[in-house]
C-alpha positions in Angstrom: -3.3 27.0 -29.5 -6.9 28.4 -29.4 -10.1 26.6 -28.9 -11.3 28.3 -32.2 -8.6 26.0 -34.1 -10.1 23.0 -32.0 -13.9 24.0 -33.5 -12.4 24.9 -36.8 -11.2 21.0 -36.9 -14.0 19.5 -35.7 -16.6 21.5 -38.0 -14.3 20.3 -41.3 -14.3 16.7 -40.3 -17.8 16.5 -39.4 -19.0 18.3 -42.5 -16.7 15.8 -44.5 -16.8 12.7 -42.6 -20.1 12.6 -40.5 -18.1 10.9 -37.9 -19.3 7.8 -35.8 -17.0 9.1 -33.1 -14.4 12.1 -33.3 -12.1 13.8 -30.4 -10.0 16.2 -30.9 -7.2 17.2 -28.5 -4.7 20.3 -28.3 -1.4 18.8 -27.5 0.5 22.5 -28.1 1.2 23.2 -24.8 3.4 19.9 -24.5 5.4 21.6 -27.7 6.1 24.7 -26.1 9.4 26.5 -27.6 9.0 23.9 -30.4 10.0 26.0 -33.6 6.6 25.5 -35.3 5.1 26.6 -32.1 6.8 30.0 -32.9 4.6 30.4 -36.0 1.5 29.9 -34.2 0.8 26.5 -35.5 -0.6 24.0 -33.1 0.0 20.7 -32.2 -3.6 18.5 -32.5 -3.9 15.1 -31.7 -7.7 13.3 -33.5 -9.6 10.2 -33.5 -11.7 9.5 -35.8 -14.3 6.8 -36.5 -16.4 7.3 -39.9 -17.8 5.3 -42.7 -16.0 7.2 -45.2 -12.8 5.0 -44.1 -14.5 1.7 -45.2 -12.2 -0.5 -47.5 -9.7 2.5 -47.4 -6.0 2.0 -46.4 -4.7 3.5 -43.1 -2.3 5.8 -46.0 -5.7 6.7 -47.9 -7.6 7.1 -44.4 -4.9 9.8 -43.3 -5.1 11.4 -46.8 -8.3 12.5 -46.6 -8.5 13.7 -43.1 -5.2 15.7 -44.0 -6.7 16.9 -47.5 -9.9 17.9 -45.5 -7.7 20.3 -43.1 -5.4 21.2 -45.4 -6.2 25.2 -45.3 -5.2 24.6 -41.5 -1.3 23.5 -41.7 1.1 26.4 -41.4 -0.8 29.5 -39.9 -3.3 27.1 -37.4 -1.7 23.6 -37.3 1.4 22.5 -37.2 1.4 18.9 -36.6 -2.0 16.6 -36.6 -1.5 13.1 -35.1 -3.8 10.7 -36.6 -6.2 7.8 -35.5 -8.7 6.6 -38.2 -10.8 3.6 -38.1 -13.4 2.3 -40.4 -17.0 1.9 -38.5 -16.8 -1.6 -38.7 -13.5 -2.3 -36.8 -14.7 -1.0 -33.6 
């Protein structure tokens, strides 16, 4: 997918989360011929370390980050592997 999708991820997360640490990787070209790679969906891969995720579930942690990209799924993402981590288990 494009690098605009990458930037589109990382400003939504940073304005929501004000990350400690975030990376963001474009695993799409590992999907190839995948049938949501056909719609133009990506396939993203993020790790993400904020503050926000403090006495949060792993469930609630994913949640948010999903809520926060919503507007992305279908036409943008397809799939979003997650890694969240409260600041203070790192």
């Amino acid at each position: 997918m494009s690098s605009s999708t990458v930037q589109a991820i990382e400003r939504i997360l940073r304005e929501a989360f004000d990350p400690e640490h975030l990376e963001i990787r474009d695993d799409s070209a590992l999907h190839a011929g995948h049938p949501g790679a056909a719609s133009g969906g990506g396939h993203y891969h993020v790790v993400i370390v904020s503050e926000r995720f403090e006495g949060l579930t792993l469930l609630e942690q994913h949640r948010l980050v999903n809520d926060a990209v919503r507007e992305l799924f279908g036409k943008r993402i397809h799939a979003l592997g997650l890694k969240t981590a409260p600041v203070s288990s790192r």
